[in-house]
N, C-alpha and C positions, 0 to 999 in steps of 0.2 A: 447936606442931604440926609435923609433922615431912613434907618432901619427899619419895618417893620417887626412884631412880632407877632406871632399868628398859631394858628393853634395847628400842632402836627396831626399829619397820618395815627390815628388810635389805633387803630387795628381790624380787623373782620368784624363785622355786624356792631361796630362802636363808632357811635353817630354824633353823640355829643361829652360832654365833660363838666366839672364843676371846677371852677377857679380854689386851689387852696391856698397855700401860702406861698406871699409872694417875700423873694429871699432879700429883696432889695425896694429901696424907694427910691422914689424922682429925685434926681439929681447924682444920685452914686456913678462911680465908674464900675464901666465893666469892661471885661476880657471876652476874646469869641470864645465860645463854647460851653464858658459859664455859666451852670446853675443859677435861672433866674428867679421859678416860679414852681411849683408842683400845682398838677392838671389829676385830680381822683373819679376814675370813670367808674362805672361798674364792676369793671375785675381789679384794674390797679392801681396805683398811685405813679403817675408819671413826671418825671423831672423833664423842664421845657431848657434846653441850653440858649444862651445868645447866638441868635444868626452874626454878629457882630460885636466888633470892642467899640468903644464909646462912652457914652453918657445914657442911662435910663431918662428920656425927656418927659415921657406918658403914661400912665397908667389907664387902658380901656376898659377892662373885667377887675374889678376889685375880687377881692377874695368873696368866695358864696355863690357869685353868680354861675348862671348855666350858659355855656358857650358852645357850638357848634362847630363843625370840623370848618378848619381854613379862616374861622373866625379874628377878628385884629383883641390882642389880647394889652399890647402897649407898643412905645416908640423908643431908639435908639437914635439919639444922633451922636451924629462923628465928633471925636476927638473928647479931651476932660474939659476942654473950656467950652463945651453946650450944658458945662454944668448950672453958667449963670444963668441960660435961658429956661431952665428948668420949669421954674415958679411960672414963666409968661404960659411956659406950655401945658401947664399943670392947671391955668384959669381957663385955657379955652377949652377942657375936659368936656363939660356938660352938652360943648355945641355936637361933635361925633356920638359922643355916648348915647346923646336919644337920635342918634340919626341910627345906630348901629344897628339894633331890632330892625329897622326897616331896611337895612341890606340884607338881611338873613333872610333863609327860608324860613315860611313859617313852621311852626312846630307844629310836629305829628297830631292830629288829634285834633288842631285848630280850624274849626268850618274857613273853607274858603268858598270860592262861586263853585256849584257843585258842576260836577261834568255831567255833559249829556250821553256819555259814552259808559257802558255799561262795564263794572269792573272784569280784567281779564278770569277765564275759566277757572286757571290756578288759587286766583287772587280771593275768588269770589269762595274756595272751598275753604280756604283759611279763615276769613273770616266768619264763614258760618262757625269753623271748629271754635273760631274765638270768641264767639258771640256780639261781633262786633257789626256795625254797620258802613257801608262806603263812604256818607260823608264825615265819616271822622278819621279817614286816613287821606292824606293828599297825594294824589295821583302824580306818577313822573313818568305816566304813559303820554301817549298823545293825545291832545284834547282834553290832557287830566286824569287819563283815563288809570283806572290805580291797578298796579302790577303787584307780583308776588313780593319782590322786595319790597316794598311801601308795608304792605300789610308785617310782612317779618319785620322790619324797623318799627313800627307801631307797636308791636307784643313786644320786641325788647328794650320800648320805651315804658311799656308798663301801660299804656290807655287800656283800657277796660272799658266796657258795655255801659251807659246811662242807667239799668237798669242796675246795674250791681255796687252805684253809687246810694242809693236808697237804704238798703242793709246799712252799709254803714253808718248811715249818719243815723238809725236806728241804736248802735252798737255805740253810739259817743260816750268819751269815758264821765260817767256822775261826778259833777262838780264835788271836791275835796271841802271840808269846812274850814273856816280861816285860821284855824289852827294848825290844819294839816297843812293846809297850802306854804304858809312861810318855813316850810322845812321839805318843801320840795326841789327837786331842781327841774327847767322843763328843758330838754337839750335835744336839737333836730338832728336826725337819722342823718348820717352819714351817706352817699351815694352807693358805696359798698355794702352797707350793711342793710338799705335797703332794697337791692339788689338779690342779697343772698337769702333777706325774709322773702320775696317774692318768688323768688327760683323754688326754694325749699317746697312754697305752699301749692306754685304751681307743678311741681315733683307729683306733690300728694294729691293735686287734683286729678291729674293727666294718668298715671300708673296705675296699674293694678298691682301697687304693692306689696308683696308678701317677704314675710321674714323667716330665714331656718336658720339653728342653733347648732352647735359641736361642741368639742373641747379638745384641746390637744395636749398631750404631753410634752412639755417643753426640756424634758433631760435632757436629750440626747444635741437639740441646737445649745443648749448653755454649756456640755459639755464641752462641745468643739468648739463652742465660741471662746470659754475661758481657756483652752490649749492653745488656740493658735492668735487670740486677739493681739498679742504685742508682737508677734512675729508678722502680723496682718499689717498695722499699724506702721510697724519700719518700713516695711516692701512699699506698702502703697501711700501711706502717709497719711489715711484717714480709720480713726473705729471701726471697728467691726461689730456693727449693732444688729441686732433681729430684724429691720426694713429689707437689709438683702436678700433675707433668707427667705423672707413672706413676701416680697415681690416676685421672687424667682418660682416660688411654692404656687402663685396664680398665675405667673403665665404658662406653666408647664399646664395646668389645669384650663386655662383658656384654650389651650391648642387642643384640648382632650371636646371641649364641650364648646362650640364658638358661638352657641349662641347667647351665653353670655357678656361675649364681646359686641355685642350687636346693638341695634339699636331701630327704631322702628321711624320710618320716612313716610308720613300719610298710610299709602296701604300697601308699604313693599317693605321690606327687609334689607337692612344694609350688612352684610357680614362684611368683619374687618378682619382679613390677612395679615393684620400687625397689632403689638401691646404696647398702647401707650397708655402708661399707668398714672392716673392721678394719684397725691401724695396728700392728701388734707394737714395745713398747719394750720397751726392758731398761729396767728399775731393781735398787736394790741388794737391794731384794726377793723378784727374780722375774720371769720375765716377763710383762707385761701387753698386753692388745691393745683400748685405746680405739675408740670407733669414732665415725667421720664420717657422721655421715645424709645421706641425699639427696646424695652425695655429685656424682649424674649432673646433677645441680639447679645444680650450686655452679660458678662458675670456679674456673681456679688459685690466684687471690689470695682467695678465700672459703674454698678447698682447707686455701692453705698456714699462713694463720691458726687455722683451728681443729685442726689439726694443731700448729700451735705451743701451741695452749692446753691441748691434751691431753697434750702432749709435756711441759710444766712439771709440770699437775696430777699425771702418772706421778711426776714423779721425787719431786714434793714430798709425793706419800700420801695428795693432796688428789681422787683420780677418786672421781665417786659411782656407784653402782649405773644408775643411767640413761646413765653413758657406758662401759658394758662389755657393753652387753645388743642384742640383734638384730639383731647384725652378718649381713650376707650371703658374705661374700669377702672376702681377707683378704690382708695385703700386709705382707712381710717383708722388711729392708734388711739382710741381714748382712755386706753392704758396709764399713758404717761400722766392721765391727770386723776390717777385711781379708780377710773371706773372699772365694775366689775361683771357688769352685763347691759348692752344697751341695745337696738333697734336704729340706726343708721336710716337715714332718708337718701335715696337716690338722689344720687348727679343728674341732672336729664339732661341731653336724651340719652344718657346710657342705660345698661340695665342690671348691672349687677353692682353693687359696693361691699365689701368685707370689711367688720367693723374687730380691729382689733380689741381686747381687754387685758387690765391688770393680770401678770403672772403669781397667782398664791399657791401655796404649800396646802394639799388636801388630801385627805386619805381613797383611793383608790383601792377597786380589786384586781387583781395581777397574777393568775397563775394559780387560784384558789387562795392565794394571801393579800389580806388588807396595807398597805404600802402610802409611803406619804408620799406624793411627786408634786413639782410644780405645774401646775395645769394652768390654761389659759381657755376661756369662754370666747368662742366665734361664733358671730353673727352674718350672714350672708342675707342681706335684702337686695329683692333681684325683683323684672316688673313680670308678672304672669302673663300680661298680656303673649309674651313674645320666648320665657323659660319657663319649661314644665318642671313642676314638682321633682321630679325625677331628677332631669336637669342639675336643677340647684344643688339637691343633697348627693349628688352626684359628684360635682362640683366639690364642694364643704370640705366632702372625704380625701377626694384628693388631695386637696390644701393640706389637710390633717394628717394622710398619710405622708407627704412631702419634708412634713416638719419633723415628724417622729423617726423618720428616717432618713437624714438630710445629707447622705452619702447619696440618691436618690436625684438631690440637686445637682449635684458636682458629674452626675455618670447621663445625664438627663435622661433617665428613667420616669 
């Protein structure tokens, strides 16, 4: 009798997946629970375990393919001696494989027989916002009829308006001359990374973007941090880096000014009673933004630990869909890679991100005296739509005062 394997629960508003690499071929034994396959959605790269020990007899989705939730991905049979029938079950491949498309739903965006039923009220506002039309979202109303979630699955499948397929193929990139070309390489986008191109631009479509600038003096956090880092370190068992002190520094300032925690829902306002902080890493991936719950809950050494665990999980491929989801605000080091001033693009839907920079030694005035400190450049891009002027530099100060006075943190002042 033979295993299934199939494609898991992804997560909220994650509909389908791209097959990566598969850890094993037809004929290997496996153990339950084993690592079989990694599944790369939009947010993250997920490891598929064995529903069972066995024999790998099938391979359904090669690697590349785009597979849909609950989708059959391959087969396990029982015991290591299905290893010989491996090959037999390896040739009937072709016959399920083009059966499989037609067990599936169709894909978002793919005309079907159109409904006679007029999309719901919800449905129909979305789609105007997204400039799309009803026959290119399939309905899982009754009679076809297309509901709000169809349309939200369609925008986070990326379909786009007929009309704004024309631009493009306007915009094709000019053929390269045969000199260039044999020292190109041509390599397809990633699901991640075209995911996060697409977030970024729809950020910058959707927002009323605006950016405001500060600076802080960082003495007085280097100082405490180089006094108590190895005493920090023993007790709790991880570094004591600047993340705790600049997480702690915004949420103290989120609870001063909430509507930077906020975030805008059609034509209401959602204020959030809690700071879940996104954490921007690089990995070689992509960028990804874990996030820290209750972050206003948490001290620095509760901070800066699950920032470390998040910070490995990124690099190792190991984030699950529950630490990528429901971030409020959002916090960017581009510090760490030198930079020394930059302009941060919103997370959407949130509405504010502070974009850390590089700490340099600069001559300051202080008291009527010119003075060297190490200063750091903040950027706050926040959406106007929804935070005033006011607001944000309101905000910035806070952060700024928080840092320069980081007794402030510990007294929650």
């Amino acid at each position: 009798m033979a295993t299934e394997i199939r494609v898991p629960t992804l997560g909220e508003s994650v509909s389908e997946a791209t097959v990566g690499t598969w850890f094993k071929k037809v004929g290997d034994a496996i153990k339950a629970d084993e690592p079989l396959l990694e599944l790369e959605t939009d947010k993250v790269t997920i490891e598929v375990p064995a529903p069972a020990a066995g024999t790998l007899s099938e391979i359904v989705a090669q690697a590349g393919e785009t597979v849909g939730l609950g989708a059959l991905l391959g087969q396990i049979a029982e015991g290591a001696g299905a290893a010989a029938a491996a090959p037999a079950a390896a040739e009937k491949k072709p016959e399920p494989a083009a059966a499989a498309p037609a067990a599936q739903p169709a894909a978002v965006g793919t005309p079907q027989a159109q409904s006679s039923m007029p999309p719901a009220p919800a449905a129909a506002k979305l789609l105007a916002e997204n400039n799309l039309s009803a026959d290119q979202v399939d309905g899982s109303g009754k009679r076809g009829q297309v509901l709000k979630g169809d349309v939200l699955a369609a925008v986070a499948k990326g379909i786009s308006a007929p009309a704004a397929a024309e631009p493009a193929k306007v915009q094709a990139r000019a053929p390269a001359t045969a000199e260039d070309a044999v020292r190109e390489e041509r390599v397809k986008m990633t699901r991640l990374r075209q995911t996060i191109a697409r977030r970024l631009k729809d950020a910058q479509n959707t927002a009323a973007m605006l950016t405001t600038y500060n600076e802080v003096d960082m003495s007085a956090v280097m100082s405490l941090r180089n006094k108590y880092k190895d005493i920090f370190e023993k007790k709790h068992g991880v570094k004591l880096g600047f993340m705790g002190f600049f997480t702690k520094a915004v949420t103290h300032a989120l609870k001063e000014l909430p509507a930077v925690n906020a975030e805008i829902d059609g034509s209401d306002i959602i204020y959030k009673n809690y700071c879940h902080i996104g954490v921007a890493v690089g990995t070689d991936k992509g960028l990804v933004v874990p996030i820290v719950r209750d972050a206003d809950q948490m001290s620095i050494a509760e901070i800066e630990k699950d920032i470390g665990r998040l910070g490995k999980a990124a690099r190792d491929g190991a984030l699950s869909m529950a630490d990528m989801q429901g971030g409020t605000f959002t916090i960017s080091n581009g510090g760490v890679y030198g930079s020394l001033m930059s302009s941060p693009i919103l997370n959407a839907p949130q509405s504010g991100i502070l974009g850390m920079h590089k700490i340099q030694d600069r001559p300051v005035a202080i008291g009527g005296q010119v003075v060297i400190r190490p200063m750091m450049y903040l950027a706050l891009s926040y959406d106007h739509r929804i935070v005033d002027g006011k607001e944000a530099v309101t905000f910035l100060v806070r952060v700024k005062e928080s840092l320069e006075d980081p007794e402030r943190l510990v007294l929650d002042l």
